[in-house]
C-alpha positions in Angstrom: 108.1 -11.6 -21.7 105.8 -8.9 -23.4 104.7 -11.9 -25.8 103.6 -14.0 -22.6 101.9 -11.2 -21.2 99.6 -10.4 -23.8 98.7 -14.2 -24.1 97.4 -14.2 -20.4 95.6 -10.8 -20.8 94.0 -12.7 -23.8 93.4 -15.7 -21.8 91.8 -13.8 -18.9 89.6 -11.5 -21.1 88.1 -14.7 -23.3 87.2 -16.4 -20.0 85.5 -13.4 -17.9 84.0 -13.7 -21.6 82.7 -16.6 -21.4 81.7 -16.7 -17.8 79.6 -13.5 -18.5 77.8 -16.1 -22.0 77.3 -18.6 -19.0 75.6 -16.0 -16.8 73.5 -14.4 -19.4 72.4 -17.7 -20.5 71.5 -18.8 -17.1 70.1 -15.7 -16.4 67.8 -16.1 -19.4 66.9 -19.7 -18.4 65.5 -18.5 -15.2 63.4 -15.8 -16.6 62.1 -18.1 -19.3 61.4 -20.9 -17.0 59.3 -18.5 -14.9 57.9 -16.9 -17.5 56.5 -21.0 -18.6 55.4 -21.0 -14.8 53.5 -18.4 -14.9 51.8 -19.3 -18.0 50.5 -22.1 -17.1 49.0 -21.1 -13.2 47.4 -18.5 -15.4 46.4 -21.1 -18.7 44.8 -23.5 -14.9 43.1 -20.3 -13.8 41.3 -20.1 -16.8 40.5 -23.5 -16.7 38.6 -23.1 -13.4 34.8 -22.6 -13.3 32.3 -21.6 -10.7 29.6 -23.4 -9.1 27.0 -21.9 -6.7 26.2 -23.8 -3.8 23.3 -24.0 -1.9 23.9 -22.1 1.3 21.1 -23.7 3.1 21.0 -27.5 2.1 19.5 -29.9 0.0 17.4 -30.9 3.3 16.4 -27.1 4.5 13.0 -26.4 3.5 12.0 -23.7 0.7 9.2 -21.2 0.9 6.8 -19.5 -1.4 9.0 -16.3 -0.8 12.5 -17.4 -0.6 14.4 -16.8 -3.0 16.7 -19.8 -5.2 19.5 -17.5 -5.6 20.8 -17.2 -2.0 24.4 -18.7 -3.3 27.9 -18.6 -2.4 30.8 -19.5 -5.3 33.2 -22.0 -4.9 35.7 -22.7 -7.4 35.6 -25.9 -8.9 38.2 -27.6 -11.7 36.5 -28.4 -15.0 39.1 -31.0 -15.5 38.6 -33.7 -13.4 39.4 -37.1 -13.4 37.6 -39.2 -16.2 35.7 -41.6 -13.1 35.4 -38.7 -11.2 33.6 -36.7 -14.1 31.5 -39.8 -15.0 30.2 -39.7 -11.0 29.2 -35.9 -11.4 27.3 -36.8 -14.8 25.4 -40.0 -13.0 24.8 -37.5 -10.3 22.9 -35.3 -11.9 20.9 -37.8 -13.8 19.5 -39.6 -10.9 19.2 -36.4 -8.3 16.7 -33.6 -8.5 16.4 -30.4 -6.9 13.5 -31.6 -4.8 15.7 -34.7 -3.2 15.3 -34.9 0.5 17.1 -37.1 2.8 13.6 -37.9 4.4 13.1 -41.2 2.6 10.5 -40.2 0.9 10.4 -42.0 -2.5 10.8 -40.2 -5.8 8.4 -42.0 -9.0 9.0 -41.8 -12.9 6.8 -40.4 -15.2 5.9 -44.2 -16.2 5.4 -44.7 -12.8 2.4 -42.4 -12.2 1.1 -43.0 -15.8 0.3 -46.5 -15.5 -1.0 -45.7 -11.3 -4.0 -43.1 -12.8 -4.9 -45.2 -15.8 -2.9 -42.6 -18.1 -3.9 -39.7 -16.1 -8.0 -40.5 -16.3 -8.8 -40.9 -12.7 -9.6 -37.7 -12.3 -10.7 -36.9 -8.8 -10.7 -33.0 -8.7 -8.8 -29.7 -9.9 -7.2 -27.3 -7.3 -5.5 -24.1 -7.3 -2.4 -26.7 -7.7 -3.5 -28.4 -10.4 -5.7 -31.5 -11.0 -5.7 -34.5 -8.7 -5.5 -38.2 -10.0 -6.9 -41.4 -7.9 -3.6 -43.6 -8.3 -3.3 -47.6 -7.4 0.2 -48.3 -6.9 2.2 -51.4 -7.5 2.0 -52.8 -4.2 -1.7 -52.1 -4.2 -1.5 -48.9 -2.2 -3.9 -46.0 -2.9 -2.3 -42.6 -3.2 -3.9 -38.9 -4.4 -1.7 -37.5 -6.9 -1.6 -33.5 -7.3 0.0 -32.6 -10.5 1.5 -29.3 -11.3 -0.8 -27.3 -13.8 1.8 -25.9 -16.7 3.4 -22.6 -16.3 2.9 -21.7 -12.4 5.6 -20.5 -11.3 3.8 -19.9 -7.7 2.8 -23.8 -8.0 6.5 -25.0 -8.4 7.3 -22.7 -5.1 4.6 -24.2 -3.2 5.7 -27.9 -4.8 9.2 -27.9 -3.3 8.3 -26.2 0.6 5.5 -29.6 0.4 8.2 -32.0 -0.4 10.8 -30.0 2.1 8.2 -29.9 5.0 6.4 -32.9 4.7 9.8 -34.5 4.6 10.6 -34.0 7.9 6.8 -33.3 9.6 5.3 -36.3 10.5 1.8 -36.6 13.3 -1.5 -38.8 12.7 -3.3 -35.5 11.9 -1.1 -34.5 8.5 -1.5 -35.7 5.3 1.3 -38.2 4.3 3.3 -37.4 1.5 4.3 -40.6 0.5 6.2 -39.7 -2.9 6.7 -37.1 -5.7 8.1 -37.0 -9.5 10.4 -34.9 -11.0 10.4 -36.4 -14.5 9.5 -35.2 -18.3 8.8 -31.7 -17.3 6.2 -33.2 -14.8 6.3 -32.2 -11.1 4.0 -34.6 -9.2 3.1 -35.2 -5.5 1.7 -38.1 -4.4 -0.3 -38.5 -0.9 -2.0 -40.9 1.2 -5.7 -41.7 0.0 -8.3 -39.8 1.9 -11.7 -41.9 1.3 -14.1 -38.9 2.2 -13.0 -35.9 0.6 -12.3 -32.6 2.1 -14.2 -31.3 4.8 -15.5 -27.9 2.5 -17.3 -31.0 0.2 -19.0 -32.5 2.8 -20.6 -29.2 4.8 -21.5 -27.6 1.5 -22.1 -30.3 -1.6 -25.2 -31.5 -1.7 -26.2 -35.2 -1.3 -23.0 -35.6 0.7 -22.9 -37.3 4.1 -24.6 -35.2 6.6 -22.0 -35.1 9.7 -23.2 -35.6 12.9 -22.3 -33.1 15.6 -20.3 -36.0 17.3 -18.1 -36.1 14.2 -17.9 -32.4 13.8 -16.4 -32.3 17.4 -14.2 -34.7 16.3 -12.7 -33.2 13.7 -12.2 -30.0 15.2 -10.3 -31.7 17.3 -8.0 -33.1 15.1 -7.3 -30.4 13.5 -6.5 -28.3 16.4 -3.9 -31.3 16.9 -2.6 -31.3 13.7 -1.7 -27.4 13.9 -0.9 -27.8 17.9 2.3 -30.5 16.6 3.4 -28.0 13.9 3.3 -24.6 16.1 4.6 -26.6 19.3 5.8 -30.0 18.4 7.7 -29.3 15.2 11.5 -27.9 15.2 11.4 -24.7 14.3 7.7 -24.6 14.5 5.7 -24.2 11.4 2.8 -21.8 10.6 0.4 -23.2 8.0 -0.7 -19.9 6.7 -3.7 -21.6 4.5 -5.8 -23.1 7.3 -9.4 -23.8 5.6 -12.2 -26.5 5.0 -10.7 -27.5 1.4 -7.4 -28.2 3.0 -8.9 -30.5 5.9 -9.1 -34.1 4.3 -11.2 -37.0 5.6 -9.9 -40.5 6.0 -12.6 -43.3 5.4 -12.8 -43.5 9.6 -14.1 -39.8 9.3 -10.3 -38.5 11.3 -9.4 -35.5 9.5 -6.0 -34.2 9.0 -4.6 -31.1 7.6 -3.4 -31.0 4.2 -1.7 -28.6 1.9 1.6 -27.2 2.8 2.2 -25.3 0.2 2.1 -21.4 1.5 3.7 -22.8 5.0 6.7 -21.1 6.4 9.2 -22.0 9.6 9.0 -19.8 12.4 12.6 -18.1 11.9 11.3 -16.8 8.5 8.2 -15.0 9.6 7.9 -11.3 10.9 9.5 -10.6 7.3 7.2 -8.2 5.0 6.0 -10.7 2.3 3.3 -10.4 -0.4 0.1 -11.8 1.0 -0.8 -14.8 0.7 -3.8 -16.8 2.3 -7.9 -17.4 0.9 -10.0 -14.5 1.5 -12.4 -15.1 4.0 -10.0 -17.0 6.7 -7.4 -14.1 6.4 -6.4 -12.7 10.0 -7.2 -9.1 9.6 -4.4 -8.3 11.5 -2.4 -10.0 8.6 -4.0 -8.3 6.2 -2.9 -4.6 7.8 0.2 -5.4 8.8 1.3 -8.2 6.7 3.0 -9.9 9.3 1.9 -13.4 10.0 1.8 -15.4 13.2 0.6 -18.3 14.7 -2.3 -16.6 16.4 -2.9 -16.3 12.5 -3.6 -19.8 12.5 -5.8 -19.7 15.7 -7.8 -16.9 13.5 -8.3 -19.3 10.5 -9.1 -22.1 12.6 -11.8 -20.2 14.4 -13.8 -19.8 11.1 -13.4 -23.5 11.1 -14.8 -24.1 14.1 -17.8 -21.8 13.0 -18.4 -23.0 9.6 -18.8 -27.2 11.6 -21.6 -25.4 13.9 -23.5 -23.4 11.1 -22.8 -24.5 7.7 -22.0 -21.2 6.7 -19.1 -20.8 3.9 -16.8 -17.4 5.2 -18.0 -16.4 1.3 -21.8 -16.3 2.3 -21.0 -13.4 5.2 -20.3 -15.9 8.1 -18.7 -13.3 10.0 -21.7 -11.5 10.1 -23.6 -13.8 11.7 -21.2 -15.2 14.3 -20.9 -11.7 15.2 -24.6 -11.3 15.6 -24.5 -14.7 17.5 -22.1 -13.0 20.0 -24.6 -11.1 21.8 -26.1 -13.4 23.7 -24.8 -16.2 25.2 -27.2 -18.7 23.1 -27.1 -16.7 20.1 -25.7 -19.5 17.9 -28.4 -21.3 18.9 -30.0 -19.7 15.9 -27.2 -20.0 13.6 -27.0 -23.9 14.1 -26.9 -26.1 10.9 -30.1 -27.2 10.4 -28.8 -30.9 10.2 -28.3 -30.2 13.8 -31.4 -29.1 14.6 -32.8 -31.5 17.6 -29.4 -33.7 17.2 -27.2 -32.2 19.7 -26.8 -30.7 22.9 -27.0 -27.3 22.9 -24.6 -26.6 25.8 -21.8 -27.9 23.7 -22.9 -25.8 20.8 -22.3 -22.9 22.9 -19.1 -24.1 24.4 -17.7 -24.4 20.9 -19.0 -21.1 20.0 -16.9 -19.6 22.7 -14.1 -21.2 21.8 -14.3 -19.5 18.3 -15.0 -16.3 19.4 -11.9 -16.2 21.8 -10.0 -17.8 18.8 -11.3 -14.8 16.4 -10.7 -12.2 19.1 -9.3 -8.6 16.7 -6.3 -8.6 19.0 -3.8 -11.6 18.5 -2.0 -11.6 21.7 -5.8 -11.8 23.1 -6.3 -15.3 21.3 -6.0 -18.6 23.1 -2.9 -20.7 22.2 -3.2 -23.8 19.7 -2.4 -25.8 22.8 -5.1 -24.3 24.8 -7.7 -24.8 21.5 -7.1 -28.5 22.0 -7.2 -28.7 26.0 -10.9 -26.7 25.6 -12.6 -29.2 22.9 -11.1 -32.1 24.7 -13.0 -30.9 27.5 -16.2 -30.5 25.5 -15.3 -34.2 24.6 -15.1 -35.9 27.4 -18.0 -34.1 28.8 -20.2 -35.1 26.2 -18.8 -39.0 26.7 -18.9 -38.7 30.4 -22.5 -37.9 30.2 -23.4 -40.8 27.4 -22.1 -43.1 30.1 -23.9 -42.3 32.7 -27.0 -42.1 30.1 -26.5 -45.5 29.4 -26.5 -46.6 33.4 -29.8 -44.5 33.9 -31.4 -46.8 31.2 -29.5 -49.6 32.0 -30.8 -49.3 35.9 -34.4 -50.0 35.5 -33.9 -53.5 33.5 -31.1 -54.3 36.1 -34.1 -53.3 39.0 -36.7 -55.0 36.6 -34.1 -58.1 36.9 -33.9 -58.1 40.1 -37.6 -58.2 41.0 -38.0 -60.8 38.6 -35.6 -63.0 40.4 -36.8 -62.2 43.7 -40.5 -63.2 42.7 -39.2 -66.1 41.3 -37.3 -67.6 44.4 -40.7 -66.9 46.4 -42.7 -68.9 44.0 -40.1 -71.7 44.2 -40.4 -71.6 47.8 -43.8 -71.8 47.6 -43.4 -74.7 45.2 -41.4 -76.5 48.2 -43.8 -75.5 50.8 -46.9 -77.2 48.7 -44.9 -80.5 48.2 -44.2 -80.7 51.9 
């Protein structure tokens, strides 16, 4: 009996044995398969980069002051699927920074080359950069403005041109009708404008004189072009560089404002910025408190409307004389380009005068609207045309009365003819 006891104590003792082997190894199993786990989550982790992302859009425009770094980081697996990698590599190589969903096409370096004859169609140099006559392909004319090297303000001003004019279209803005991002190169090409800029024609000399009928013209279409972009665009826009080099001439003489470069939206402005603008056509009120409006606008285009009556460049102290013009209700009378001299109507001189000096008023909430700009020169327009017409019927009344008598003289000597065969 004491034998058979022992043997079941023995029994019992090797199996709680073993069970407690079959526990611990389990046990250990567990930990080391969590252990693996946990490894790998963190070996993934590691394995996971970052990629900043735009927080405003490929299609949101850019300005001169915003900043490229406005970012938020979302994680994104290095290891992706072999297509799916292939797709992000093709990506890359075909878009550019500068891509806009506006259609508007984007050239190679090729491309542009063989358009300007290998770059020798020179047709001016700007603060941009030089600008090439190019003949496209399809036989179209386009002005291509190429980056100078190294300006970092110039590559700014390149992508708010390509943002804007992606999405601002009206008969009175330059066309952007392409770009190039290629070989280091950033390109923009526009449509062709036949006469130049407006700041060539009042001040080169042997240009084409302008008559005051086209100088009324222009003004206003430019005062439309700036009415679409502070009333008709969404958010508005405020050009910021209004001025005679950046009001091009189409071979019909319409001008239309060019050179979006230093624009901004609405919703961005009222921020302190550095200034930015060309001296002369500056809104003081800028200048002191570095806030810019659209009544900033209405400022610049008043020196416009100045330098089309006198000839003046803001550089040769026009302010000084508009403001001695001021005193006296004909005082630009003697300020008048002398082109104009004898070849206009000195009413609408005045009237266009006024306009200007509303439009440079030194308070900007005294200043007329864009809207308002283009109601008054229409006016002076159709005054002008109104009066041409009935012009033309004052000389066109005597012949119709010479006419008449004519007729009337003949019928009596044909009557007299019938009386004498009788």
């Amino acid at each position: 009996m004491g034998h058979q006891a022992n043997l079941v104590i023995i029994g019992v003792s090797v199996g709680l044995a073993i069970g407690l082997l079959i526990a611990l190894g389990a046990f250990i199993g567990i930990r080391w398969y969590k252990r693996r786990s946990n490894l790998q989550c963190s070996s993934n982790d590691r394995n996971i980069t970052t990629l900043p992302i735009r927080t405003n859009g490929m299609g949101a425009s850019i300005h001169s002051s915003a900043s490229l770094s406005n970012s938020i980081i979302i994680p994104v697996p290095q290891h992706l699927p072999e297509n799916t990698q292939r797709f992000r590599w093709n990506h890359h190589k075909k878009k550019d920074p500068f891509a806009s969903t506006s259609g508007i096409l984007r050239y190679s370096y090729k491309d542009i080359q063989k358009a300007t004859q290998n770059f020798t169609t020179i047709l001016g140099q700007g603060s941009f950069g030089p600008v090439y006559k190019a003949t496209m392909p399809t036989g179209e004319v386009a002005a291509v403005k190429v980056l100078a090297a190294n300006s970092k303000q110039g590559e700014a001003e390149f992508q708010t041109e390509v943002f804007l004019l992606g999405r601002l279209h009206h008969r009175n803005l330059v066309n952007l009708v392409g770009y190039c991002v290629d070989k280091g190169q950033h390109m923009l090409l526009y449509e062709f404008m036949s006469n130049g800029s407006l700041e060539n024609l009042l001040y080169s000399e042997g240009e084409k004189i302008m008559s005051w009928e086209e100088r009324l013209q222009i003004a206003l279409d430019i005062s439309h072009g700036i009415e679409y972009l502070h009333d008709g665009a969404v958010p508005p826009v405020i050009h910021r560089d209004l001025k005679c080099a950046n009001i091009l001439l189409d071979q019909s003489m319409r001008a239309k404002v060019a050179d979006f470069g230093l624009s901004k939206e609405e919703t961005f402005v009222g921020r302190n910025s550095s200034l930015k603008g060309t001296y002369g056509y500056i809104d003081p009120e800028y200048i002191s408190t570095n806030k810019f409006t659209k009544k900033s606008d209405v400022y610049s285009l008043g020196i416009i409307l100045f330098e089309l009556i006198t000839a003046i460049h803001p550089h040769q102290n026009l302010m000084e004389f508009v403001n001695m013009a001021g005193m006296s209700p004909d005082g630009v009378d003697e300020i008048l380009d002398k082109h104009l001299v004898g070849k206009c109507n000195p009413e609408e001189v005045r009237l266009l005068a006024s306009i200007g000096h509303r439009c440079l008023h030194k308070t900007p909430r005294r200043r007329p609207s864009i809207g308002d700009v283009s109601q008054a020169i229409l006016k002076i327009q159709k005054r002008r045309l109104s009066k041409e017409d009935t012009m033309s019927f004052a000389d066109v009344a005597p012949v119709i009365r010479r006419i008449e008598h004519q007729q009337v003289e003949l019928s009596k000597l044909t009557s007299v003819d019938n009386e004498v065969e009788d």
